[in-house]
C-alpha positions in Angstrom: 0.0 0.0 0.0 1.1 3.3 -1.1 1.4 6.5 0.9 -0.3 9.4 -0.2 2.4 12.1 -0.9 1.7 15.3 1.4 0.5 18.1 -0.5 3.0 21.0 -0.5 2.5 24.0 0.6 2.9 26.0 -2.0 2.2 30.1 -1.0 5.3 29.4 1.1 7.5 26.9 -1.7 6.8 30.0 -4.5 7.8 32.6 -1.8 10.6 30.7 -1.1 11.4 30.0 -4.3 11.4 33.6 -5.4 13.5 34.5 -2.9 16.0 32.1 -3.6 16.1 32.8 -6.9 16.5 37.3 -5.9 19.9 36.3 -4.0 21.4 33.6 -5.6 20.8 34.6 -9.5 20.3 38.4 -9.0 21.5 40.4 -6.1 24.0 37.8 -4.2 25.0 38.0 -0.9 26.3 40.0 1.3 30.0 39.2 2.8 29.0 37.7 6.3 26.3 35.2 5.0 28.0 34.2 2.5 30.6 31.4 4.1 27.3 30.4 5.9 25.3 28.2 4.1 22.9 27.3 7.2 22.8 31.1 7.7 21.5 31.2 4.5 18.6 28.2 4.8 17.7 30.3 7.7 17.5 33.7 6.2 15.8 32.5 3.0 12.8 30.6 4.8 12.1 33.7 7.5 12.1 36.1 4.1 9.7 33.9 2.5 7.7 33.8 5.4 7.5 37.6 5.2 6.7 37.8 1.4 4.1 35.1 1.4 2.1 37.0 4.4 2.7 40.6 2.0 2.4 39.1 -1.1 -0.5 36.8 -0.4 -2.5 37.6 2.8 -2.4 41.0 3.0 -3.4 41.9 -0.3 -6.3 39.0 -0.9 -7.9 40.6 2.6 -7.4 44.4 1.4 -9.0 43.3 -2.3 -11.5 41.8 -0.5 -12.4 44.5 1.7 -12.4 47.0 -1.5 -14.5 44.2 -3.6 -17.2 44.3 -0.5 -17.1 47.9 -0.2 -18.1 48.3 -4.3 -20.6 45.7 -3.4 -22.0 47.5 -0.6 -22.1 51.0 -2.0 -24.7 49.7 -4.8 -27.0 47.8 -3.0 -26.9 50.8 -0.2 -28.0 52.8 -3.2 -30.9 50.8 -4.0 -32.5 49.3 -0.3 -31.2 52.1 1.2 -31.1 51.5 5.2 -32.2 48.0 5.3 -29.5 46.9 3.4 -27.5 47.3 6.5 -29.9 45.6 8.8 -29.9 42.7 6.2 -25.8 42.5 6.6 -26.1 42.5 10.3 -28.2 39.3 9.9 -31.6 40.8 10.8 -33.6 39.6 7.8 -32.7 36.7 4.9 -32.0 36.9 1.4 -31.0 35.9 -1.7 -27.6 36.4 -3.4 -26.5 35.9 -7.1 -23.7 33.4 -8.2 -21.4 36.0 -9.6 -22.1 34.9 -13.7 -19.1 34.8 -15.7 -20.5 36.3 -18.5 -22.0 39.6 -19.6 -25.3 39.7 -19.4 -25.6 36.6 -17.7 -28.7 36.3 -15.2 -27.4 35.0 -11.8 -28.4 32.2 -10.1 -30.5 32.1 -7.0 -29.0 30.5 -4.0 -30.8 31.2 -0.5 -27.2 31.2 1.7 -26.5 32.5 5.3 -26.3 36.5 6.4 -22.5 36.6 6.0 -22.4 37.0 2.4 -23.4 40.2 1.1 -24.2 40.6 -2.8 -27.6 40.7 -1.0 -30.7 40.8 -4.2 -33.8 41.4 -1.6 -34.3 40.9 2.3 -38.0 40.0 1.3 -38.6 38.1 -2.0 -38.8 34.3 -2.3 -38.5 35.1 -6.2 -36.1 37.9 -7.2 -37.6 39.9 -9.9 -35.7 40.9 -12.7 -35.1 44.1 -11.4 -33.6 42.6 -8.3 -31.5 40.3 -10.7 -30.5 43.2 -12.4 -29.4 45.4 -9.2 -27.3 41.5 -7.9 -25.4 41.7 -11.5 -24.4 45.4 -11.0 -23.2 44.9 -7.5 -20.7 42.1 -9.1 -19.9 44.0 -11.8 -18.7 47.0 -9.7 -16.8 44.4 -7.1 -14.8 43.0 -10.7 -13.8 46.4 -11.4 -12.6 46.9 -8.4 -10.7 43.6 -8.2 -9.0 44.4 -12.2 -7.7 48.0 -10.9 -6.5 46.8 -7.4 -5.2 43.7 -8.9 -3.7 45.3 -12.2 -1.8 48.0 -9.6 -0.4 45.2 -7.5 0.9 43.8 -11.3 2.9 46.7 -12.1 4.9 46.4 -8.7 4.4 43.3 -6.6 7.3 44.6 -4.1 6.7 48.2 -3.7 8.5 50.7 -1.3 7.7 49.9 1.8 6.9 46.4 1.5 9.3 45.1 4.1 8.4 48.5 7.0 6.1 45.5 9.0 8.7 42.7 9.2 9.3 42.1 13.2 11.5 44.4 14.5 13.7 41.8 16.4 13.8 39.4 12.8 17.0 39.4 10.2 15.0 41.5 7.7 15.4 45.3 9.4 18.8 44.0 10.7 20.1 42.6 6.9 18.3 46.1 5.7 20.4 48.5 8.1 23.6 46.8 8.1 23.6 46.0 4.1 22.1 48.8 2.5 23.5 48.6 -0.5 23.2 44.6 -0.8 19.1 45.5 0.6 18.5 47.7 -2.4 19.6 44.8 -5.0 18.1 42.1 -3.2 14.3 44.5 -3.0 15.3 45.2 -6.6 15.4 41.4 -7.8 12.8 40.1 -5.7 10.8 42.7 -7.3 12.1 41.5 -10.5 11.2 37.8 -10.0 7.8 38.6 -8.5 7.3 40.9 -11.7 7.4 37.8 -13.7 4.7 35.8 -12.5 1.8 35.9 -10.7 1.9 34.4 -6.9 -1.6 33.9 -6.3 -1.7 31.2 -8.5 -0.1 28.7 -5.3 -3.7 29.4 -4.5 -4.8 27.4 -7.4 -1.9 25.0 -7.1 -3.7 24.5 -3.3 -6.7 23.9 -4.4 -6.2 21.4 -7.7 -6.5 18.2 -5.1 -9.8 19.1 -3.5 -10.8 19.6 -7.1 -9.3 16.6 -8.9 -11.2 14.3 -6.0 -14.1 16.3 -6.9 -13.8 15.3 -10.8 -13.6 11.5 -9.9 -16.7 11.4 -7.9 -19.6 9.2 -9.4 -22.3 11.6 -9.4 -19.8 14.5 -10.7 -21.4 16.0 -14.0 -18.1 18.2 -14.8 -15.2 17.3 -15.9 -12.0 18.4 -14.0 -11.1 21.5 -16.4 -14.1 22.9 -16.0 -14.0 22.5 -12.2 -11.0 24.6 -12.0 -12.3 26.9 -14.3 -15.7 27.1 -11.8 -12.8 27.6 -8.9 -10.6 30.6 -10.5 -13.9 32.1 -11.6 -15.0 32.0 -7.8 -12.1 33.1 -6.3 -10.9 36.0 -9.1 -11.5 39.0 -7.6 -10.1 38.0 -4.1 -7.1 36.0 -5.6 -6.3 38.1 -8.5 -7.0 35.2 -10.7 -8.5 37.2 -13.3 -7.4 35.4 -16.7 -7.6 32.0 -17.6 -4.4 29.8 -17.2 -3.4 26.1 -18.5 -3.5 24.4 -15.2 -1.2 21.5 -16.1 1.1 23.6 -17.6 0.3 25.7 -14.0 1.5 22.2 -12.3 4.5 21.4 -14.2 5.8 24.5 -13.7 5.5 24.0 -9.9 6.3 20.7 -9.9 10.1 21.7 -11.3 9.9 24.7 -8.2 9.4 22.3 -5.8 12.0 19.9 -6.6 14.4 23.4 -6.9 13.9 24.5 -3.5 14.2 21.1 -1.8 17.2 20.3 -3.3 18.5 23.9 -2.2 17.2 23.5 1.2 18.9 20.1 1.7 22.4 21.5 0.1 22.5 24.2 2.4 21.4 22.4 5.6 19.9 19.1 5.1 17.0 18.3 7.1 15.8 21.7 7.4 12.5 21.2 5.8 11.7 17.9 8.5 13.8 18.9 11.4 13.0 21.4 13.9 16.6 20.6 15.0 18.3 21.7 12.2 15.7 24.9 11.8 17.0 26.1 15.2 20.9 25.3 14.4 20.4 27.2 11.3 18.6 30.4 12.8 21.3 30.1 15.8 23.9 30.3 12.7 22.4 33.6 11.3 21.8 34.9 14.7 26.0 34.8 15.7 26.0 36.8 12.1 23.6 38.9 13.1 24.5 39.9 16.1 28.1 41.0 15.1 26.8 42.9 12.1 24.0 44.5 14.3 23.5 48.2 14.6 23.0 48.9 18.2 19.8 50.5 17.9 17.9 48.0 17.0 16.3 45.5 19.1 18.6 41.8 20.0 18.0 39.1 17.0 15.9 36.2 17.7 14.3 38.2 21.0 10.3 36.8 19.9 
């Protein structure tokens, strides 16, 4: 009998495969690191950390919040006051499915007060006006997604992007003490990140749910158009906003994968398995660190 393969995860396997690739085909690194290959394992994974939480997190939970406030603002304008009773669960409704196509009429759905692409607090059967008021509140929420999500495009790692990394981490210690080396390594992650779009490790997350759903008897769809349904679903909040060749998608990550393994387990085998060889490694970048520190800032390795 076989054992299932985990499933990576892969937000943090593209994050840290896009840093690895900024420092060791790009920027390089600086002096003190660089006779420190365990230094380095430690470094990379904690920088990672950091992009997938900016990269990823951050920004699905602002376009979110700017997708639900578009939403909001058109239904407000056409319940008025109730709308807001309906949102804080006072009264049920109906919401649309979010078509796919222009002109599309949405589907009905009866769902829980959470959601909020609310068509009527009232009506067992939506009229077409109703309808009509559920496919302007998405349209409004997808053009809100394509500007926030074409901005992030032009400059995944703007200025700033690092200013919330913890205070007693490597990052604002590597940034004061190598300046110079900093500016590179912000300029080729940007770079790398430039080139392809992260959000898709969402999509990479969800192709097993998806591929179990495909082989299910009762299953009318085949497993293209599932993950079609998903990207659909999940565009405005994901940034998933064109259509991509998912096994294309999964070859590509498949070869990522393999990449930062086998660069984890040159630099300090173990690390991806072995708490014990985690803490060796951030103990290694630490005694770096804390020769290379600026005084004002707080002791590494302090959280």
């Amino acid at each position: 009998m076989h054992s299932t393969s985990p499933q990576p995860d892969w937000p943090q396997i593209l994050a840290e495969w896009s840093v690895i690739r900024a420092l060791d085909e790009k920027a390089g690194w600086p002096e003190p690191l660089k006779e420190s290959p365990t230094a380095k394992a430690a470094f990379v994974a904690e920088a990672a950390s950091y992009v997938r939480l900016r990269a990823l997190d951050w920004r699905e939970a602002e376009a979110e919040a700017r997708v639900l406030s578009a939403i909001d603002s058109i239904y407000e304008q056409h319940l008025g006051a109730e709308y807001w009773l309906i949102k804080a669960g006072d009264a049920e409704f109906w919401i649309d499915d979010a078509p796919s196509a222009p002109g599309a009429v949405p589907s009905r759905n009866f769902v829980s007060a959470e959601h909020c692409t609310v068509l009527t607090s009232h009506a067992t059967e939506p009229d077409d006006n109703q309808l009509g008021v559920a496919f302007k509140a998405w349209q409004a929420g997808r053009r809100v997604a394509m500007d926030y999500w074409r901005d992030v495009a032009a400059c995944r790692v703007p200025e700033g992007f690092f200013a919330e990394a913890s205070a007693d981490g490597a990052i604002p210690i590597m940034r004061a003490r190598f300046d110079l080396w900093w500016a590179l390594f912000v300029r080729a992650l940007r770079t790398v990140l430039g080139e392809a779009n992260p959000s898709y490790a969402r999509m990479l997350q969800a192709l097993p749910r998806l591929r179990a759903d495909a082989r299910r008897p009762d299953q009318k769809y085949v497993l293209t158009a599932l993950v079609q349904e998903w990207r659909e679903a999940n565009a405005e909040r994901y940034g998933l906003l064109k259509d991509i060749h998912f096994p294309v998608l999964q070859q590509r990550a498949g070869l990522k994968l393999r990449s930062v393994n086998a660069w984890f387990e040159r630099h300090a085998m173990g690390f991806k398995d072995d708490e014990a060889v985690r803490d060796a490694a951030a103990q290694a970048l630490g005694r770096i660190l804390v020769s290379a520190q600026p005084p004002d800032l707080p002791a590494y390795g302090n959280n």
